[in-house]
N, C-alpha and C positions, 0 to 999 in steps of 0.2 A: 649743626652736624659737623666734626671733626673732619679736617681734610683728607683723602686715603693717602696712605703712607707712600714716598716716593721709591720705585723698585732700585736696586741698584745701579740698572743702566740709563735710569731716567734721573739720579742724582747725580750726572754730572758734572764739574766744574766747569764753568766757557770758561773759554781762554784766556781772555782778558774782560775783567770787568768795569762796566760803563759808569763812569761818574755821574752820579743824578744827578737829573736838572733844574735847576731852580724853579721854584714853581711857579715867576711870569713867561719861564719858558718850555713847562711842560703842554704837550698837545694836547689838544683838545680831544674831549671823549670821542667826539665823531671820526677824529681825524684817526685815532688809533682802530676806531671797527674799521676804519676805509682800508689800515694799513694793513690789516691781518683777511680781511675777505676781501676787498675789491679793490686793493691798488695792481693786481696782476693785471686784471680789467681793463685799470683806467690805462697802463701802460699799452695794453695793445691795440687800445683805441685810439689811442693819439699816434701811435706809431702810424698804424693801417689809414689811420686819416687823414693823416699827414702825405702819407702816399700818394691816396688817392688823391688827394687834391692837388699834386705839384702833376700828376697825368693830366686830370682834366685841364690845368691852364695849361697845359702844354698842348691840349686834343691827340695824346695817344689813347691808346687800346686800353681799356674797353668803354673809356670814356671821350673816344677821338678819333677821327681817318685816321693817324698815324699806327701804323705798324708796330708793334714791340720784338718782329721777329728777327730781331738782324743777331749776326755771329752763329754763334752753336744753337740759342735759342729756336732758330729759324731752322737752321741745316739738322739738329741733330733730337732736342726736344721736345718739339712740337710733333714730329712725324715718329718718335716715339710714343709718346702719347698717344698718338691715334692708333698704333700698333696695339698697346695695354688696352684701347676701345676695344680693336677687334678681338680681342680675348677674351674683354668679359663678356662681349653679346655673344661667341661663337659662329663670327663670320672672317675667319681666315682660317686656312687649312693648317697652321703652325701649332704649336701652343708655348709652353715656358722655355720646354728645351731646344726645340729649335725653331728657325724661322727659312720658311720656303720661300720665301717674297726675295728676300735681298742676295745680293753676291752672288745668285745661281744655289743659294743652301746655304742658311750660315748657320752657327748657333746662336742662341740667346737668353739663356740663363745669365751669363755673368753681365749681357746688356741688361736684362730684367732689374739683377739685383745693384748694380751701378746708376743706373740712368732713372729707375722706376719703383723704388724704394721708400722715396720718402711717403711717408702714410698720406697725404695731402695728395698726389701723383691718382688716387686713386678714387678720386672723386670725377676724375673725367667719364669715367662711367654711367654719372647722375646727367650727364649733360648728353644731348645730338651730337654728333662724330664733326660733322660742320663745325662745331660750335667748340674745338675742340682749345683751340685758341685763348678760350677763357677759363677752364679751370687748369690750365700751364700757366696762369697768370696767378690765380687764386692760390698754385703752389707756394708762390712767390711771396702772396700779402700775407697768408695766413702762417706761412713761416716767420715773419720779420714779427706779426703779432705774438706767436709763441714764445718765440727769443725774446720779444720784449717780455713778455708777464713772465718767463721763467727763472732771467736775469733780476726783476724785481723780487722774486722770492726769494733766489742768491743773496742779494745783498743784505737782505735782512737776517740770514742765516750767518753773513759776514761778520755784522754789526748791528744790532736792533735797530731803530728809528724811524723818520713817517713814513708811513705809505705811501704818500702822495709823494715827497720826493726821491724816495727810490725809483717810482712810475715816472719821473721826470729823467731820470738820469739815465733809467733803461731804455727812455724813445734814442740818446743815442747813438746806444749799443744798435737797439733795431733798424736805425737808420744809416749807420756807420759809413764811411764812403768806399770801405770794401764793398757793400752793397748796393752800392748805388752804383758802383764803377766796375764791378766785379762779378760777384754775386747774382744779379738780377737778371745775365742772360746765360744763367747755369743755373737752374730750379734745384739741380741736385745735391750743388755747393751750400744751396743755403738752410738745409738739415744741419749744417754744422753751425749755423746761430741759435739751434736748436741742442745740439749737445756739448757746446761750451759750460752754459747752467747745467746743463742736467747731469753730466758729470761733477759738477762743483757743489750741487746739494748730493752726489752723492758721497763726496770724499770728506763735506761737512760731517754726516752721520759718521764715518769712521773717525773722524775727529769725537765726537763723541758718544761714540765705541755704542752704537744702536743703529738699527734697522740694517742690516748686513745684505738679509736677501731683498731686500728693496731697492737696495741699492747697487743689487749685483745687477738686477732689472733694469737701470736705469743706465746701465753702460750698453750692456745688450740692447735696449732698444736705443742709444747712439749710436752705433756700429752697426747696428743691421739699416738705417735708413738711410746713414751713407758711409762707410768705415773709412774710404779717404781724407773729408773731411773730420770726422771722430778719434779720427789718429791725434791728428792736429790739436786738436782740443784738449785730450786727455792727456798728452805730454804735457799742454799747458795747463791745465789744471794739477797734473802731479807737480809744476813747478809752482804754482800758487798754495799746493799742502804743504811743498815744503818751507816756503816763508814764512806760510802762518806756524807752522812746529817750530821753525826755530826762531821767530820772535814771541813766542807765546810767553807770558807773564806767569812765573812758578806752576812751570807743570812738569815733572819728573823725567829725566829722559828716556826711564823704562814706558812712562804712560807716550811719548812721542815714537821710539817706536815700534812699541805697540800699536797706535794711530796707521805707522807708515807698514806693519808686515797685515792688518787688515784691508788698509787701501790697496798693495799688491792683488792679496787674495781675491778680493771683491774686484778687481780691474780684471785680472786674469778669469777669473771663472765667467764676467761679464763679457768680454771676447770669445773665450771659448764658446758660449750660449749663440753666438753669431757666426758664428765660424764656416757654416756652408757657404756665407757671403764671401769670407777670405778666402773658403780655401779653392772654390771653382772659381773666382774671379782671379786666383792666383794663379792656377793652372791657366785659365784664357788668356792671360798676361805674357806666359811666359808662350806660348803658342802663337801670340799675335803677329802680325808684323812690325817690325822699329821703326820708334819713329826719327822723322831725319835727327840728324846729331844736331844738340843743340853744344853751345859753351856758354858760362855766364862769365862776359868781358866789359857787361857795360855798368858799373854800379854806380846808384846816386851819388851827391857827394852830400856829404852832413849834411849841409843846412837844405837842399834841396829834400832830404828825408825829414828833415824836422817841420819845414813848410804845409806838410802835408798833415799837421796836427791843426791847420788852418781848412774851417769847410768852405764849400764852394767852387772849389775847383776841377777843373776836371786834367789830367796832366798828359802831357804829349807822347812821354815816352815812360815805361814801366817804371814805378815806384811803388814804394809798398802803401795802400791808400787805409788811412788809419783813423781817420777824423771822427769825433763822436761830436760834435756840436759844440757852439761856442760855451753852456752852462757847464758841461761835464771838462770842457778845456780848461776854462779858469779856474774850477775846484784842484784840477788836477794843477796847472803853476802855480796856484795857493798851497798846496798838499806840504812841501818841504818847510814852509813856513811857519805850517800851525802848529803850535808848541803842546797843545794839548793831546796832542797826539805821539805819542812816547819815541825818543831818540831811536831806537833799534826800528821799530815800527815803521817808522820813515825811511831811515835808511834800510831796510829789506826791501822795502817795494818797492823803492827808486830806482835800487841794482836791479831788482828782476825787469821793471818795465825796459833801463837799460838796455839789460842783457838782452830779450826777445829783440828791441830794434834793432842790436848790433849783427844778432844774428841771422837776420834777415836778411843781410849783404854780404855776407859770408859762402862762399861755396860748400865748404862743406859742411853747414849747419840747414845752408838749403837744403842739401839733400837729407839731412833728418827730418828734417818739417814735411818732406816731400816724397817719405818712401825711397828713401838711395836713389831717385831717379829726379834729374832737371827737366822741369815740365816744357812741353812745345808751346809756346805762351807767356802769359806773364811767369816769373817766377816767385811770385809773393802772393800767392794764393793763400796762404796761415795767416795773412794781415790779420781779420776778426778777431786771430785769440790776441792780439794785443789790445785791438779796442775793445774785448772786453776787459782785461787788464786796466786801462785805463779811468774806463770805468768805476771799476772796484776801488782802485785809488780815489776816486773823486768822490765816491760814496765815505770813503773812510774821512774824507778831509770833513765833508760836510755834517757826517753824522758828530766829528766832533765842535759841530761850530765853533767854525772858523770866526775871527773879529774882523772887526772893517777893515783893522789896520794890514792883516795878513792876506783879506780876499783884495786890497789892493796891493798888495807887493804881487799877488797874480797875474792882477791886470795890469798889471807895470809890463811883467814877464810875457804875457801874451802882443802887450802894444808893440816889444822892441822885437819878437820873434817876425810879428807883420812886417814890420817896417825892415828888417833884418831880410825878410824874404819874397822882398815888394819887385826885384825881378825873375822870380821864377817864375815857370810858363806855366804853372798850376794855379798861379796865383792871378786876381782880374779884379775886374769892379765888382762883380758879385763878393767875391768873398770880404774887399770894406764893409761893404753892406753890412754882410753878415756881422764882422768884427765889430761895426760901432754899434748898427742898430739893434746888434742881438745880444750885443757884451755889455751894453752900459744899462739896459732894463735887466739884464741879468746881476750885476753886481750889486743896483739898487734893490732889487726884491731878495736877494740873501741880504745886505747890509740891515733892510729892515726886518725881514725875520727873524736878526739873530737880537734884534733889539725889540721885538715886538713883546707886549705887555698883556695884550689882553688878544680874546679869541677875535674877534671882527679885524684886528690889525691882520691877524697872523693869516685869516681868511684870505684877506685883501693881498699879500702878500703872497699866497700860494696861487692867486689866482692870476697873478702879474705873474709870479715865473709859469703858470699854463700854456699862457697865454703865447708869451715869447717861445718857448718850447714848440707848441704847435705849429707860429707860425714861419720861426725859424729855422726847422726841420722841414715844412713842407717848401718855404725856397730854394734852401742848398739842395732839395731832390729837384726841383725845377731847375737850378741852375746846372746841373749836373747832367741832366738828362738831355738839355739844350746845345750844350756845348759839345757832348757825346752824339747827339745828331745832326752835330754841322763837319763831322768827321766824314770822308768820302767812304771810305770802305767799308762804313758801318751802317748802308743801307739795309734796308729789311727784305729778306724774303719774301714771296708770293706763297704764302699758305692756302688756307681756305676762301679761296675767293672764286669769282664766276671762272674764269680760266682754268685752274685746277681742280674744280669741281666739274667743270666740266670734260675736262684729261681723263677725269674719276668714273666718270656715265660712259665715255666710249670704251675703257675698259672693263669694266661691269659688262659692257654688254660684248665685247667678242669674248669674256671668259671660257677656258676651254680646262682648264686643268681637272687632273694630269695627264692627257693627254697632250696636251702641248701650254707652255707660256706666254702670258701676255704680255709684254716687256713697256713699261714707260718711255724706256730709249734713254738719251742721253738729259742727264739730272739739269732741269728748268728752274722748279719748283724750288725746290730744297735742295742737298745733298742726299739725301734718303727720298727720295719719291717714290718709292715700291711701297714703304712704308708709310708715306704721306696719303699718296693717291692711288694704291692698288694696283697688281699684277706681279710677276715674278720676273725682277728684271735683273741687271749685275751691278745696278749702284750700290755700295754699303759704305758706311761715312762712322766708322767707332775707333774706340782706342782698343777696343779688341777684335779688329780687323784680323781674319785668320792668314798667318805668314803661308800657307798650304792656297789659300783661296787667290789671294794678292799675285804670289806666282804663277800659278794657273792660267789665270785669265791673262797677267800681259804676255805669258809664254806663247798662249794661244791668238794674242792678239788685240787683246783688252786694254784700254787707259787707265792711268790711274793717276792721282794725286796722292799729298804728302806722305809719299813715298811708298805709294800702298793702301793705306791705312783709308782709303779714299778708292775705291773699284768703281769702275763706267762701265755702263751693256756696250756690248758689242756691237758695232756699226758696219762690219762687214757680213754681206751673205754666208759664210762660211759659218764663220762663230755664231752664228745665230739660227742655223740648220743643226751645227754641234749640239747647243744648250736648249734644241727643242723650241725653240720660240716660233709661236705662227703668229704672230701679230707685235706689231708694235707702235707705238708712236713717234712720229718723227715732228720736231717742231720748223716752222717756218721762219725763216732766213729776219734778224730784225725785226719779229715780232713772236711777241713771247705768250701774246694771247690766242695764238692761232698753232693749231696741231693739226698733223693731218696723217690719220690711222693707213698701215701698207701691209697687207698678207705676207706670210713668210711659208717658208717650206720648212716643215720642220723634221727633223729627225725624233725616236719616239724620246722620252724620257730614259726608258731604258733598252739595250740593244744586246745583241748574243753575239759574237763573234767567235768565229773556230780557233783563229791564231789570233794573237798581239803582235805585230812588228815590233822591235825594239827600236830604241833609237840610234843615228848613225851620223857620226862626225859632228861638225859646224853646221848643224842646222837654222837654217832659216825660218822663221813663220812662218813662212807656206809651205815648207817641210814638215813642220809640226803638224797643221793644221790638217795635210793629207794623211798625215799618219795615223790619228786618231779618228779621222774620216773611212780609213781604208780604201780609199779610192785617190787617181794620180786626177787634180780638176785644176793646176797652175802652167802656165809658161812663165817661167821666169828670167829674162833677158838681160843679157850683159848689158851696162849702161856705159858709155861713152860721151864725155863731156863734148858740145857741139859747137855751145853760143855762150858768149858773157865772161866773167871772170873765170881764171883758168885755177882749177882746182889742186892743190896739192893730196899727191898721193897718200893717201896711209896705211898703216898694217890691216885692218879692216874695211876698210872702204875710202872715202874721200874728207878732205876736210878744206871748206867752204870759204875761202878768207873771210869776204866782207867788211866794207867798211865800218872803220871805230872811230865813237870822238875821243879824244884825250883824255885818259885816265876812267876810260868806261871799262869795266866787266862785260863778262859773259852772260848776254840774255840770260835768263831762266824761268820757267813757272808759268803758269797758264792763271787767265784772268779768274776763273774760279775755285782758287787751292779753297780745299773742302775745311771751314770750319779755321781757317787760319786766323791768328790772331793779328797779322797787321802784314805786311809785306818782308819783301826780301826773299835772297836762296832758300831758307826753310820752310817757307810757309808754300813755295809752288807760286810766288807771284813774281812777274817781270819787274825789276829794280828800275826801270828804263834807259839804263846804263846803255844798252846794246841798241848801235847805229845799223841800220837797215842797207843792207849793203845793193850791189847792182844786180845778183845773181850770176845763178851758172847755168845753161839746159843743157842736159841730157837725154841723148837719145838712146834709144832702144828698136825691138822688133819684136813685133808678136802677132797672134792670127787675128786678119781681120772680121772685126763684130765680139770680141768678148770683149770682158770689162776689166781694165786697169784699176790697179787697185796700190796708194804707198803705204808701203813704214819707215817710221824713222824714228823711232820711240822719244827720242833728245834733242831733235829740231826742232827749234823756238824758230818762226819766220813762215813764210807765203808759199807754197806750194799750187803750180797752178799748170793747167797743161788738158788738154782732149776737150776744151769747153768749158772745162771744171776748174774752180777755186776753192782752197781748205785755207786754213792755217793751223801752224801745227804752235805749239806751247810748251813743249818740253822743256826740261831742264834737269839733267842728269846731279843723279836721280829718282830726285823729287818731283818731277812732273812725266810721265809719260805717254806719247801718243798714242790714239789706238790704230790699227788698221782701218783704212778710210777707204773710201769709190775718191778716182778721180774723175772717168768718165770710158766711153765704152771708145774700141779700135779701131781707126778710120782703115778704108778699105786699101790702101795703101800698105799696112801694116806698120806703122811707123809711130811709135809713143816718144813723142819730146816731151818733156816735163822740166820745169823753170824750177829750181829751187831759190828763193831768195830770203837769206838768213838775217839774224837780226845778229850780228858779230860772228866770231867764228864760230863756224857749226861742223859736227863731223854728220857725215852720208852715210849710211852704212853699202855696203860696196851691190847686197841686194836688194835692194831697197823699192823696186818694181816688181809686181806680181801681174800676170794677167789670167785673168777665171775665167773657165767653159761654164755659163751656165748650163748648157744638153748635160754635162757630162756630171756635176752639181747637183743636177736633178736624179740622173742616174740612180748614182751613191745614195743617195737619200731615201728612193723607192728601193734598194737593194736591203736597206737598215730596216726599214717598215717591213717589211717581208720576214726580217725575223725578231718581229719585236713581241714584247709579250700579248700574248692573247687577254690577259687582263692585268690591269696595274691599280693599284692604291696607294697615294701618299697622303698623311694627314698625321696632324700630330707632328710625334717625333719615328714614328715609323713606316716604312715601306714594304708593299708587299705586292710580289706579283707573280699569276700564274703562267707559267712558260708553255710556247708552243711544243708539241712533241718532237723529241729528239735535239734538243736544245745541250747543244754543249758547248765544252768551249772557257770563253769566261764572256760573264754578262758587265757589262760598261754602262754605268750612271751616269746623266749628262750633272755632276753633280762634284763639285772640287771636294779630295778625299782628308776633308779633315780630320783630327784624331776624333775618337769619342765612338764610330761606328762599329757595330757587330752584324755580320748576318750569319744568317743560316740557312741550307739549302737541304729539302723536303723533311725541314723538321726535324734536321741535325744540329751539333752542337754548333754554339756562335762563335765566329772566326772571325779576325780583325782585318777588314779589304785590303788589297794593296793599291796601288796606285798607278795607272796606265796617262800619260802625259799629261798628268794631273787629278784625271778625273777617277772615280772610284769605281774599281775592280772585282768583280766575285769570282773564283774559279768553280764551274759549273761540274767539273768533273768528265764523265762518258757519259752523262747523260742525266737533264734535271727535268723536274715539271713547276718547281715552288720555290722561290723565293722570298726571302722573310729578312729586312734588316732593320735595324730600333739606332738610336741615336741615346746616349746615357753622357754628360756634361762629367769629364774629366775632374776630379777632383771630389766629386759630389759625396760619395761614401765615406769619403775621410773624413769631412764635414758633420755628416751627419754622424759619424760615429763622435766624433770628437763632442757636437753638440748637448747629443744622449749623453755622452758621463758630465758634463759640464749639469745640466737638468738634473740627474740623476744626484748629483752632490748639491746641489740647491735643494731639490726635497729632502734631503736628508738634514742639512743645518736646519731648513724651517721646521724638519717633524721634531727635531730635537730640543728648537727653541720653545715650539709650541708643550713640549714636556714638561720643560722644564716652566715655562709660564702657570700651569697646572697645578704641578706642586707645590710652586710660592703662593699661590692663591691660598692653594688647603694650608700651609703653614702661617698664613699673615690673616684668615677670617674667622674671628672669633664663632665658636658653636652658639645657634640659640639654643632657649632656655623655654621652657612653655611659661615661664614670668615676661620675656620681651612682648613687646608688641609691635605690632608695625610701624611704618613713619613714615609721613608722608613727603617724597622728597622734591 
């Protein structure tokens, strides 16, 4: 039977055509079915195995005691995940758009689509909420196996050739040491090993000008599972079309760019398809709190970036981590060598992998890589699109085997680059290892495959670089992961273990909402333990920390970390009557397995009040705190320095001398900056710069039997005095303290209080409060008296019936982010205002119903943008599918009642 005729989009030219192989060098039949069905396979199975096996000899999770939870993994992932549990069983009162658990009310849509995106995230639902641990793990393997078998089908859409060694060169990619070093405790980063390929088969089809809406699909679904990292990807891949366009061998420069205004089209309409991703996470962005300022001042120097094309190491201070393995390294320093591979060819891909590394050290190509913004962290979070880059180069060297003579001028270049960069602190005895024991079985199993003659040679020979490959890849993750856990700051969180499962049963069981909140207290566990272990407390730990929520709570009295972006529950009686809490947990002093549950008085959730005081002058915290209270429950006393170093005056209060050693900085940063990536002023961690000076006490006066209480939001040092010892951690202002108990008023009436700072500190001038509990109590029975007769919150809405004769305006213990509408007895929706942060309804002369919904900023736009982006997708496919139709009726000859059938 004749072959069916090729359509015109299926006859087109590649790019450049492959010189055939001779025939003791063509592959074997098996090896070509292996290449076209199961090398994506084999690729993610040596990736994933390789994994797995550099854990287990190491005995971390889930094959070991050791932890995987340290960094964000711990603080920010994990107890996300457990959030996404509680949503798909329907046991938390939140849903997508917002979250009642954390900050006192935050949202959570653009957390959702950020943090909880990638399709793999969504499997913790198949598991026990306990067990949560492990498929946050599983996001991790089964991404690096995707990226590996996706990058194997890239390559061959690059350049034809075997299966099995694309599947070799893609364990690389999959195992890169951006992911081993980067990558592995951000589940949500490593979507983007997953749309580097998938973007690059899809800008292949527009190269040859077929599958349009497939591949508009295939950008949309990059961007929707994580569009930060997809960003990154797709600019690198529009910089890999255009190499290949303009090294393409005779192809018209109308058919390139034609290639390049398709690739536009199909990029653009494939974002737009995602776009509710962008456009509410844009809007939470731009709503969040800043984070602290960073500058990029510290940049590698060459060779210490080039070192890092060396596996096995793990590096001390941020560089961009690139490495794909010692096989895909030396294809790649053989690459300029192989002459079979056409002058322009070489040179295109050399500049471009150039260019990406030059601009990785660059500021302002950073911040292209990186959204116009310098991340709080490393700054070379785009590393992966260069080793996939590398990659592909190595693939191009090999498919056009390379000769002995050239894969050793590689290895030449890879010996002197070692020996070149044999003192940097990335570099160790692992990575020799690697280099001799993984380089010279590798040079040997190419040198003999390119000479192999018959199929049992070329078996043997693929089966030698397997071999190395697996077991290669699984030490540099071993050695990588080893030397990343002899790092101090990069212990692991307490997730799911007996302690915080336990944390989990005592809140379960005082549950009270909404009538009153269960509060975790101050964050053990994670950074997120509202979300880890349950109850509605003020920890939230995201990059879209709301800038409305962050002022609030330290206005009122709340700590925070990097800068905000990091809220703690409130630790004073006050704030924790404010925000409704009747219970909480408080942990025990140097033991972190021991909690111990304390009743609280709560105020209701929501309150009716006649008048609003405004606000007046230079208020203090405990001015705030009464005013939104409506009742006077502070003595606040002038403090006068008594004992110890004598303080100098300042325009606001005092400022602390304390001793310094030589050439120390100013303390800063509390031992637990939320999710920091290493120490220092930004991250909220003490530099240890700052000498602990003799102190200064202050005394005071107030009634005796109530309870003193400090602030000092920016005192790093010991605070001690009534019995009581704190330490405060602050660091302006990136770290701030919250309102603490120091201890209750001897009957004397007289509060000294020791400040002893860690270098100079400044006092704020009121800096002592002292609280009437009778009077505490009062105000609080006076707020229940006119609270609603019935409340509901669940979801993203609130609703509650008011006592008769309710005027006034009613006050939500609940910080007034944007996004909110109410309405009162089933009038139109009006946007709250905001009374000392918290959220406002004006009741009128008189209300019975209250009704307010929560709608994620941005979202409409989104969705409208998405709908025409869909709506022009169905239309190219119904047009294609027409036009498919006709060619058919015009290319299929009519039968004949003379045809017969045939059997095909």
């Amino acid at each position: 039977m004749a072959p069916t005729p090729a359509t015109p989009q299926e006859a087109v030219r590649p790019l450049e055509v492959a010189r055939p192989l001779p025939v003791g060098e063509r592959p074997a039949d098996a090896d070509t079915a292996l290449g076209q069905r199961t090398a994506p396979w084999l690729a993610a199975a040596l990736s994933m195995g390789a994994y797995c096996l550099a854990l287990t000899l190491y005995g971390s999770y889930p094959f070991g005691p050791r932890s995987r939870a340290v960094n964000d993994l711990g603080n920010q992932f994990v107890p996300f995940h457990a959030r996404l549990w509680d949503l798909l069983h329907g046991t938390t009162s939140g849903d997508l758009f917002f979250n009642w658990s954390s900050g006192y009310g935050v949202p959570f849509l653009a957390d959702f689509f950020t943090y909880l995106m990638n399709p793999f995230s969504w499997l913790v639902g198949l598991f026990p909420r306990p067990l949560a641990d492990l498929p946050v793990f599983l996001v991790t393997l089964f991404s690096i196996g995707l990226g590996a078998a996706l990058m194997t089908v890239f390559l061959g859409r690059l350049r034809p050739g075997s299966g099995v060694l694309r599947a070799l060169l893609s364990v690389g990619y999959g195992l890169c040491a951006w992911v081993l070093n980067d990558g592995f405790a951000d589940p949500m980063w490593m979507w983007g090993l997953v749309a580097l390929p998938l973007t690059g088969i899809a800008a292949d089809w527009c190269l040859r000008r077929t599958r349009w809406v497939a591949g508009t699909l295939l950008v949309a679904l990059a961007w929707a599972g994580n569009f930060y990292t997809a960003a990154m990807a797709t600019l690198a891949m529009a910089l890999v079309l255009a190499v290949r366009l303009l090294t393409a061998a005779a192809m018209p420069w109308r058919a390139r760019l034609r290639a390049l205004a398709r690739a536009a089209s199909m990029a653009l309409t494939g974002v737009l398809l995602a776009a509710p991703v962008l456009t509410v996470t844009l809007a939470a962005s731009r709503a969040a709190q800043p984070a602290p300022a960073v500058s990029y001042d510290d940049r590698p120097s060459p060779l210490g970036q080039w070192a890092q094309l060396l596996p096995g190491g793990h590096p001390g201070t941020p560089v961009p981590n690139i490495s794909i393995g010692v096989l895909g390294l030396l294809l790649v320093a053989a690459f300029p060598f192989v002459r079979a591979v056409p002058l322009r060819v070489r040179a295109g891909w050399c500049v471009l992998a150039a260019g990406v590394a030059a601009s990785f050290v660059q500021e302002p190509t950073i911040l292209l890589w990186h959204g116009f913004a310098l991340p709080n962290g490393s700054p070379y979070r785009a590393a992966f699109v260069l080793s996939g880059i590398l990659v592909m180069i190595s693939w191009l060297a090999l498919a056009h085997r390379p000769r002995p003579r050239e894969l050793a001028a590689g290895a030449v270049a890879v010996a002197l680059l070692a020996w070149l960069g044999r003192d940097q602190g990335a570099l160790g005895t692992d990575t020799w290892i690697l280099v001799a024991g993984g380089g010279v079985p590798a040079f040997l199993g190419l040198a003999a495959l390119g000479r192999s003659r018959t199929a049992r040679t070329r078996a043997a020979a693929l089966a030698a670089l397997t071999g190395t490959v697996l077991l290669g890849s699984a030490y540099t993750a071993l050695s990588v992961t080893a030397a990343r856990g002899a790092i101090a700051w990069f212990q692991p969180k307490i997730t799911f273990s007996g302690p915080s499962l336990a944390a989990r049963e005592g809140l379960l069981a005082r549950a009270d909402w909404p009538r009153s909140r269960t509060d975790p207290g101050p964050h053990e566990f994670a950074n997120n333990d509202p979300l880890l272990i349950g109850g509605e407390g003020g920890s939230y730990y995201s990059s879209f920390a709301p800038a409305a929520t962050a002022r609030t709570l330290r206005g009122l009295g709340g700590g925070w970390y990097m800068r905000g972006r990091h809220t703690l529950s409130f630790e004073d009686p006050v704030g924790r009557a404010l925000m409704g809490v009747g219970s909480y947990l408080s942990p025990v002093p140097e033991d972190r397995a021991v909690f111990t549950p304390h009743p609280a008085l709560p105020a209701p959730l929501l309150t009716v009040r006649d008048t609003l005081p405004r606000p007046f002058g230079e208020e203090t915290v405990f001015a705030r705190q009464e005013r939104v209270l409506g009742a006077a429950v502070y003595e606040v006393p002038a403090l006068t320095p008594s004992a110890g170093e004598a303080p100098l005056r300042d325009r606001d209060g005092w400022l602390l001398p304390g001793a310094r050693r030589a050439g120390a900085g100013a303390g800063g940063g509390g031992p637990k900056a939320a999710g920091a990536k290493g120490g220092g002023a930004d991250s909220g961690v003490p530099d240890g710069d700052g000498a602990v000076g003799a102190g200064t006490t202050f005394t005071g006066r107030c009634t005796p039997g109530r309870t003193a209480l400090w602030y000092a939001p920016w005192f790093s040092g010991e605070v001690s005095g009534l019995g009581g010892r704190t330490t405060g951690a602050g660091g302006r202002d990136v770290t701030a303290n919250p309102l603490r108990v120091l201890g209750r008023v001897p009957a004397d009436g007289t509060v000294a209080v020791r400040f002893t700072g860690r270098g100079r500190q400044h006092l704020p001038e009121r800096a002592i409060g002292c609280l009437s509990g009778h009077r505490l109590t009062a105000a609080v029975h006076a707020l229940r008296a006119r609270g609603p007769a019935e409340l509901t919150a669940a979801g993203h809405r609130l609703t509650a019936r008011l006592r008769p004769g309710s005027r006034g305006s009613a006050v939500l213990a609940l910080p007034a982010v944007p996004g909110w509408g109410c309405s009162v007895d089933g009038g139109p929706l009006h946007a709250p205002y905001a009374f000392g942060g918290l959220l406002a309804v004006p009741l009128g002369q008189g209300a019975t119903r209250l009704s307010c919904s929560y709608l994620p900023p941005g979202l409409h736009t989104g969705l409208a943008a998405g709908g025409a982006a869909a709506l022009a997708l169905a239309g190219v496919a119904a047009r294609g599918t027409t036009r498919g139709r006709w060619r058919l009726r015009l290319t299929t000859p009519r039968r004949t009642h003379h045809d017969k059938p045939t059997d095909l």
